[in-house]
C-alpha positions as CSV (number, residue, x, y, z in Angstrom):
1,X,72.8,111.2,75.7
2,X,71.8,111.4,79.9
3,X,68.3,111.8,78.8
4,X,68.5,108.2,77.7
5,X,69.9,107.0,81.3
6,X,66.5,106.4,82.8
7,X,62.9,106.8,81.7
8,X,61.8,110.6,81.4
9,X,58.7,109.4,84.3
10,X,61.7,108.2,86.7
11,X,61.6,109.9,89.9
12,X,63.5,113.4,89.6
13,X,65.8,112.4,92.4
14,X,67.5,109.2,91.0
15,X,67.2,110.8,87.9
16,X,69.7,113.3,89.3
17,X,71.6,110.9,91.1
18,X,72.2,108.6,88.1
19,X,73.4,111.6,86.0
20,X,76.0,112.1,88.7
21,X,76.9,108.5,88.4
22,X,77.7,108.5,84.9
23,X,79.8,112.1,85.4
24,X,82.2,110.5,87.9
25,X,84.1,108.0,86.1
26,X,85.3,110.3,83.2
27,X,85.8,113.2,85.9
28,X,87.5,110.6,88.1
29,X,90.1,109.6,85.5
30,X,90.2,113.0,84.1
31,X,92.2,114.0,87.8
32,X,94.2,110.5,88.4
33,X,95.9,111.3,85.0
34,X,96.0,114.9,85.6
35,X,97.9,113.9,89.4
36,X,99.9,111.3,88.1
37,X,101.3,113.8,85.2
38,X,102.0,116.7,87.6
39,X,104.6,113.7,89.5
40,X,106.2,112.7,86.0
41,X,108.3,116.1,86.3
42,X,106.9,118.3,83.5
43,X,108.3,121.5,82.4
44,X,106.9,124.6,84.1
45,X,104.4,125.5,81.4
46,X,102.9,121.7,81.4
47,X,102.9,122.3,85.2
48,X,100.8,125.2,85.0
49,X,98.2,124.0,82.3
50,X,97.9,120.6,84.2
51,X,97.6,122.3,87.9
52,X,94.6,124.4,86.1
53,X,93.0,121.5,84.7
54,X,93.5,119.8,88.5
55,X,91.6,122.8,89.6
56,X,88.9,122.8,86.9
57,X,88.3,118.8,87.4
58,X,88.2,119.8,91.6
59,X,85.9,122.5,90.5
60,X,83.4,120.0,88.7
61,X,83.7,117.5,91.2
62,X,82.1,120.1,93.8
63,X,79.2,120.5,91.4
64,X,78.4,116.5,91.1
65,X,79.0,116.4,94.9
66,X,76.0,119.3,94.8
67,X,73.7,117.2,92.6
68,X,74.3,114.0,94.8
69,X,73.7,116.2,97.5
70,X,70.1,117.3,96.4
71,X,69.4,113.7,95.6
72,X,69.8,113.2,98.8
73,X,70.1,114.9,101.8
74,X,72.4,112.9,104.4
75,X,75.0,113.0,101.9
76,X,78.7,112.2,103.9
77,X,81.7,110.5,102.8
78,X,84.0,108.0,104.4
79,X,86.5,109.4,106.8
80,X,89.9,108.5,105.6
81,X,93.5,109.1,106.8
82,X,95.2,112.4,105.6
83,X,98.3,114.0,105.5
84,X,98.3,117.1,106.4
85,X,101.4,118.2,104.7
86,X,100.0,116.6,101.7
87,X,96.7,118.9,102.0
88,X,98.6,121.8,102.5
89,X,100.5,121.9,100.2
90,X,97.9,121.0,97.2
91,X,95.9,124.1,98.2
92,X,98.7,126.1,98.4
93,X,100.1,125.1,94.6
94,X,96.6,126.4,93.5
95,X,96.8,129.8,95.8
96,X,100.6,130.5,95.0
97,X,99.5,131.4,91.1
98,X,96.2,133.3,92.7
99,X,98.7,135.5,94.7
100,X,101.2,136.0,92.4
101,X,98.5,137.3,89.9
102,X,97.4,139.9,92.7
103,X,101.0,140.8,93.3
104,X,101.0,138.7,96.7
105,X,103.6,136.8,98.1
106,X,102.5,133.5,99.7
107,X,105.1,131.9,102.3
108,X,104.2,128.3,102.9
109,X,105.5,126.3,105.8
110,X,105.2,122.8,106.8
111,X,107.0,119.8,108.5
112,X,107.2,116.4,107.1
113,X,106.9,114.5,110.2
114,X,103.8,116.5,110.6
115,X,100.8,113.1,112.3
116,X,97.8,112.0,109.8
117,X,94.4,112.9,110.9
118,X,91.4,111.3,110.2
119,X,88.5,113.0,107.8
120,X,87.6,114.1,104.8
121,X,90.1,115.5,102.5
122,X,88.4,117.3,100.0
123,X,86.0,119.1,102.7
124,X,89.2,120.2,104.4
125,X,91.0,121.5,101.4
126,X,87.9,123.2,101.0
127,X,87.7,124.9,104.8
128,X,91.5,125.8,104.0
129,X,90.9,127.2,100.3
130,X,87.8,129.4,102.0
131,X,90.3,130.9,104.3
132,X,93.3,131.5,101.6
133,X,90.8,133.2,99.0
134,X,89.6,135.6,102.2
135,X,93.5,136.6,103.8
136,X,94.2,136.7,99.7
137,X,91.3,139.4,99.4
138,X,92.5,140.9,102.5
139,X,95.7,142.0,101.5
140,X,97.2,144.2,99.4
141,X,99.7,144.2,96.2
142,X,102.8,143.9,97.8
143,X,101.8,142.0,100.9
144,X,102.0,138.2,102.0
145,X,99.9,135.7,102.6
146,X,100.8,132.9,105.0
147,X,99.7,129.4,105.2
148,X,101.7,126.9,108.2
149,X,101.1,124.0,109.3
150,X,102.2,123.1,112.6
151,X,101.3,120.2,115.4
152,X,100.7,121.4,119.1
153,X,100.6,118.5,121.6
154,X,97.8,116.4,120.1
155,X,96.2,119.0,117.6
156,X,97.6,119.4,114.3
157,X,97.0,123.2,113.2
158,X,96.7,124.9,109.8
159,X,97.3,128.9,110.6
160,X,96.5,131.1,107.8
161,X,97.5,134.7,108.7
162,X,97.6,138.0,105.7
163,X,99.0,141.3,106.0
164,X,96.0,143.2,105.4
165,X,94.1,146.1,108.1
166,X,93.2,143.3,110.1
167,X,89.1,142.3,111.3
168,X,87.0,145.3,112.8
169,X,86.5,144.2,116.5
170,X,83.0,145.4,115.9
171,X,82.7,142.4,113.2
172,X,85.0,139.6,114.8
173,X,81.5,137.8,116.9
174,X,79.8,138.4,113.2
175,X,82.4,136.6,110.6
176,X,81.1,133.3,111.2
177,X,78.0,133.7,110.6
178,X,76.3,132.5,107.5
179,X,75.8,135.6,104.8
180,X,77.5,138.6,107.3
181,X,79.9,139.8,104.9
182,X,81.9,143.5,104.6
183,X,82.8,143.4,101.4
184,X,80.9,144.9,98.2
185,X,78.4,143.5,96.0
186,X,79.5,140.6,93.7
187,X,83.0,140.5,95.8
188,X,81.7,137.5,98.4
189,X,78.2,135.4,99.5
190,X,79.4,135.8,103.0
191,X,79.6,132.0,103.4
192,X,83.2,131.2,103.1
193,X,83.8,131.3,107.0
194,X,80.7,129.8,107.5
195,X,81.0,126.6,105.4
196,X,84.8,126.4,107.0
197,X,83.7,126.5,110.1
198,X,80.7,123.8,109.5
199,X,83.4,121.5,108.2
200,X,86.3,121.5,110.9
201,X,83.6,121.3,113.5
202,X,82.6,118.1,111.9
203,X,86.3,116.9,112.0
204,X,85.5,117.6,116.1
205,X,88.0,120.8,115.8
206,X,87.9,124.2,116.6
207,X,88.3,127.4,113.9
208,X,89.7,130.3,115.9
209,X,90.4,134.3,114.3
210,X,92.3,136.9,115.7
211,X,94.1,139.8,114.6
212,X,97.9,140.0,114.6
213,X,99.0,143.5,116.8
214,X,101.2,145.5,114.5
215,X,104.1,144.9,117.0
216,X,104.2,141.9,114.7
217,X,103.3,142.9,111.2
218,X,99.8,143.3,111.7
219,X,96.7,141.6,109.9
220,X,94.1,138.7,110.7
221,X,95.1,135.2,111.6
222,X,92.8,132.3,111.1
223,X,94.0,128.7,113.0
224,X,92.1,125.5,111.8
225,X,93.2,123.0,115.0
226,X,92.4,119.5,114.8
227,X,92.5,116.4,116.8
228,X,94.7,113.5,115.5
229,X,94.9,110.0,116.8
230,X,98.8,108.5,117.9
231,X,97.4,104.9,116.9
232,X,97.4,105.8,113.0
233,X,100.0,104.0,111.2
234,X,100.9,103.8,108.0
235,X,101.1,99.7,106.1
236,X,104.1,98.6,104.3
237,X,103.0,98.0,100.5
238,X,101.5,94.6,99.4
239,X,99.8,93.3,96.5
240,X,96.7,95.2,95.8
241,X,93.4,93.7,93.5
242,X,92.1,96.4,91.8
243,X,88.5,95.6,90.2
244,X,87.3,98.6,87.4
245,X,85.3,98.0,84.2
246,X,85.9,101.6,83.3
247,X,89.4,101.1,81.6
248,X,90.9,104.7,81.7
249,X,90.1,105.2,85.4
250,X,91.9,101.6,86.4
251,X,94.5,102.5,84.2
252,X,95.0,105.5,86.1
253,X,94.3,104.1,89.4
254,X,97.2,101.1,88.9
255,X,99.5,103.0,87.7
256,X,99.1,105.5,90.7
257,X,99.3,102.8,93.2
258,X,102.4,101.1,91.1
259,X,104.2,104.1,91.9
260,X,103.4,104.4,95.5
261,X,104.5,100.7,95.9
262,X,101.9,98.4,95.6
263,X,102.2,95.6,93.3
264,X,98.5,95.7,91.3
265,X,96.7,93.1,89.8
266,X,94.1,94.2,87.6
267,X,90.2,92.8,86.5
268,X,87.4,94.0,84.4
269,X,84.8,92.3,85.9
270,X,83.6,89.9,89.0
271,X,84.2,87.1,86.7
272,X,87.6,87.5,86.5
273,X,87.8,89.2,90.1
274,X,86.8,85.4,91.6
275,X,89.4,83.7,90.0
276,X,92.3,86.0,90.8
277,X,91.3,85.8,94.1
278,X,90.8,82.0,93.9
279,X,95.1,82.5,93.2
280,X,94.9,84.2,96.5
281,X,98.1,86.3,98.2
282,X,96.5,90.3,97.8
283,X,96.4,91.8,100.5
284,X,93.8,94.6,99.5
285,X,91.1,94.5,96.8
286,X,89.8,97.6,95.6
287,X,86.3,97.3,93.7
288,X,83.8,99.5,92.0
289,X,80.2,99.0,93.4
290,X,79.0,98.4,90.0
291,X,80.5,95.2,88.3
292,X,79.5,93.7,85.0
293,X,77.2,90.7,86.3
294,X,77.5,92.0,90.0
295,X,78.3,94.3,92.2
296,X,81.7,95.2,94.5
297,X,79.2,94.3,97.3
298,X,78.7,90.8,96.2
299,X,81.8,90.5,95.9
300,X,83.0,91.2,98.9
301,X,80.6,88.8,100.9
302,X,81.9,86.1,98.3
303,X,85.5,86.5,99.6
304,X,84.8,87.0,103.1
305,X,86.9,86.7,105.2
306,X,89.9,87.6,103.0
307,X,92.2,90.5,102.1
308,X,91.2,94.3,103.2
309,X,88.2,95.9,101.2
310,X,87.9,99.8,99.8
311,X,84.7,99.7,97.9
312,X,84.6,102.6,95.1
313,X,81.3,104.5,94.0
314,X,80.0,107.0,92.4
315,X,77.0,107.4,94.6
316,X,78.5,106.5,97.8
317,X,75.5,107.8,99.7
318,X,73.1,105.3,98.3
319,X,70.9,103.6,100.5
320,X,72.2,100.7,99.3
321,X,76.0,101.2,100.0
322,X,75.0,102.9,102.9
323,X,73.7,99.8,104.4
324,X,76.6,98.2,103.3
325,X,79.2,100.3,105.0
326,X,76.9,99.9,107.9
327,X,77.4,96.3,108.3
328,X,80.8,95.8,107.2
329,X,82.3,98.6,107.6
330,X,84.6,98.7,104.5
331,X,86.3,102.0,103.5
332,X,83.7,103.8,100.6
333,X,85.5,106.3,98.5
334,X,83.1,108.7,96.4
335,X,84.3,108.8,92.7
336,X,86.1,111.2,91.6
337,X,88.2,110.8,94.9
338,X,91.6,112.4,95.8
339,X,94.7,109.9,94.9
340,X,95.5,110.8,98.4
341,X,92.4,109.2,99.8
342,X,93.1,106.0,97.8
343,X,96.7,105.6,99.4
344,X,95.1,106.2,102.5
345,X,92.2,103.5,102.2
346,X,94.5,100.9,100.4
347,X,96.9,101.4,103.6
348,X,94.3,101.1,106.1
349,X,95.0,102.0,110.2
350,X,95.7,100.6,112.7
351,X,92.9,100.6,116.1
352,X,94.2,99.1,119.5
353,X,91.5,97.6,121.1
């Protein structure tokens, strides 16, 4: 029962936070399992259902994220390293079955030597997803949509382009702006572009449109470009401590790392945290900020200095974490997180200098 989480005279806002809390680990779980399925090479019909519950989980996760976000209202998330090819391509799994439903075809297109960025995933995938669902709307049964992914000297650029009449010129200095919309009631809020635009800016890139003359097939093209840094590397696998007392979601979260590499150690508690590290050799321990008997902060000043640190949370933002980011540093990841932004954090990057 949530109404038994806190006191019913707790203040409304930690009320709301701790309720988002308590959704995260299951929802967390609920998506590692989901991912870590969809690699096990299931039949096309298992695909399908477990892409949609993917979708569904992503879906629910964007609602939490909202009620952390009116707990609090500097809510960020820790920039991490991301794949662009990796990115693509999950939004485009999701948007292939949207256009085939609407009698699209959707041509995907992108490198594997394509450079990581730096940034938040899931915001990303959402900028991208804003601007598939619009060239999807744009175009008719019977055209294409086109999403490519390309790098262009130190930018790395998503290009979404349809086949549909293209973006009045009247409108183009309009369709960034929050609630301007042309299309008819109950069809859009007029704040897909807008939200896109908000989130690449904060990734210090640029979100351009244009329309495509009819020379070459007509329609609009959108281009997401984005700075990457040449110092990002990737780390050879190592031995990984990985501290959860919610037993489905470190289940999940081993056996995803496991198959990336990693050899994982797992722990319950801090208890048993302290003396597998007291065994030493891990190279990164990954810890939930809430511990049976402690916390993943306490922890970490325990052990330091020692092995590489990704603290895990489902209320990231919390003043308290927040501090603690502030002074150490370490990687936060807000549950439920992307796999992807796991690998990244457990793999750490390099910085000259």
């Amino acid at each position: 029962d949530l109404h038994c989480i806190m006191p019913p005279d707790a203040d409304p806002a930690r009320r709301l936070a701790q309720i988002a809390h308590e959704l995260n680990n299951p929802l967390a779980a609920i998506l590692a399992f989901t991912q870590d399925l969809l690699q096990a090479d299931p039949s096309p019909e298992q695909r399908e259902a477990l892409q949609v519950i993917a979708e569904q989980a992503r879906r629910a996760r964007q609602l939490v994220q909202g009620l952390l976000a009116e707990a609090r209202t500097d809510a960020t998330a820790a920039p991490v390293v991301v794949h662009p090819r990796e990115l693509a391509d999950r939004v485009r799994r999701v948007f292939d079955r949207l256009c085939r439903e609407r009698g699209q075809t959707l041509v995907f297109s992108a490198p594997e030597t394509l450079p990581p960025i730096e940034g938040n995933g899931v915001a990303l995938e959402q900028a991208l997803g804003n601007l598939l669902q619009n060239a999807s709307q744009a175009t008719p049964p019977g055209g294409a949509v086109a999403l490519t992914c390309r790098q262009r000297g130190r930018l790395v650029e998503f290009v979404v382009r349809d086949t549909g009449a293209g973006i009045p010129a009247e409108h183009l200095a309009s369709i960034f702006t929050p609630f301007f919309t042309t299309k008819g009631a109950g069809e859009g809020t007029g704040l897909g572009l807008s939200v896109a635009q908000e989130i690449v800016h904060r990734h210090r890139g640029t979100l351009m449109a244009e329309n495509v003359p009819d020379a070459e097939g007509g329609g609009a093209q959108f281009v997401i470009a984005i700075p990457f840094d040449r110092r990002t590397r990737e780390r050879d696998p190592g031995r990984v401590l990985l501290v959860e007392d919610d037993a489905d979601l470190r289940r999940a979260l081993a056996r995803y790392l496991a198959r990336r590499g990693w050899t994982v150690e797992e722990a319950s508690d801090g208890a048993a945290a302290i003396e597998a590290l007291g065994r030493g050799g891990y190279d990164v321990v990954v810890s939930d900020a809430r511990l049976p008997g402690t916390t993943g902060m306490t922890l970490h000043d325990q052990m330091t200095p020692g092995p590489r640190f990704v603290l895990i949370s489902g209320d990231a933002g919390s003043p308290e974490i927040e501090a603690f980011r502030e002074r150490t540093g370490v990687a936060v990841l807000q549950k439920p997180f992307e796999l992807e932004a796991l690998a990244a954090a457990v793999r750490g990057r390099d910085r000259a200098g």
